[in-house]
N, C-alpha and C positions, 0 to 999 in steps of 0.2 A: 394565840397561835405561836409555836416556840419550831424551831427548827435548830438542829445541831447541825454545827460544821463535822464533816467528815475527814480524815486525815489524805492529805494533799488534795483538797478541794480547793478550788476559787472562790472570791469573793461573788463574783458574778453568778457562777452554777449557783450559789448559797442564794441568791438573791431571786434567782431566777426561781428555784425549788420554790420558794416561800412564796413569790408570786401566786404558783401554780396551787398549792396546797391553800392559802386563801381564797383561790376565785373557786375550788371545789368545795371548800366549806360553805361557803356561800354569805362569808361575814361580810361581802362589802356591798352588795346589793341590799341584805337586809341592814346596812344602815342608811344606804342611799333610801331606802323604801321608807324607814323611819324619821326620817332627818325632817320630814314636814306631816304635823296632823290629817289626817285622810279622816272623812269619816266613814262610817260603816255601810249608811247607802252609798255612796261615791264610791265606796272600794265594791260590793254590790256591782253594781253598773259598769265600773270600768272591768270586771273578772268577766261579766257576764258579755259585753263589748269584744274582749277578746277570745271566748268561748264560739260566737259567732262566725268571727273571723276565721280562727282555726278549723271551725265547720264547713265554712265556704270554701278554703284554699280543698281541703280536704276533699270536697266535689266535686270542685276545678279538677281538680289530679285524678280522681278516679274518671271523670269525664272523660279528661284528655286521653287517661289511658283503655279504655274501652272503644272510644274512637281511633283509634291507633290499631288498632287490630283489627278492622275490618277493612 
């Protein structure tokens, strides 16, 4: 990831962009992700764990909002 300094830019903007432009690529999660062996069913289960969850909230929410309207 390379970021150029723009003419009369801060060190800070420079720092700050590059932040920004790493956590959209998405380089520092897939190394936190990588940084310890997962295996295949573990990753399996915990995808499917969180699959769940986003299902439930997701009922939650439609629940709450159809109750809301009556």
């Amino acid at each position: 990831m390379t970021v150029e300094l723009r003419p009369g830019e801060s060190q800070e903007s420079l720092l700050k962009r590059f932040r920004k432009d790493v956590m959209k690529s998405g380089v520092l999660s897939t190394y936190r992700r990588k940084r310890w062996y997962v295996s295949k069913s573990e990753e399996r289960r915990k995808r499917r764990a969180k699959a769940i969850r986003k299902a439930r909230r997701k009922q939650a929410k439609e629940h709450a909002r159809t109750t809301r309207r009556q």
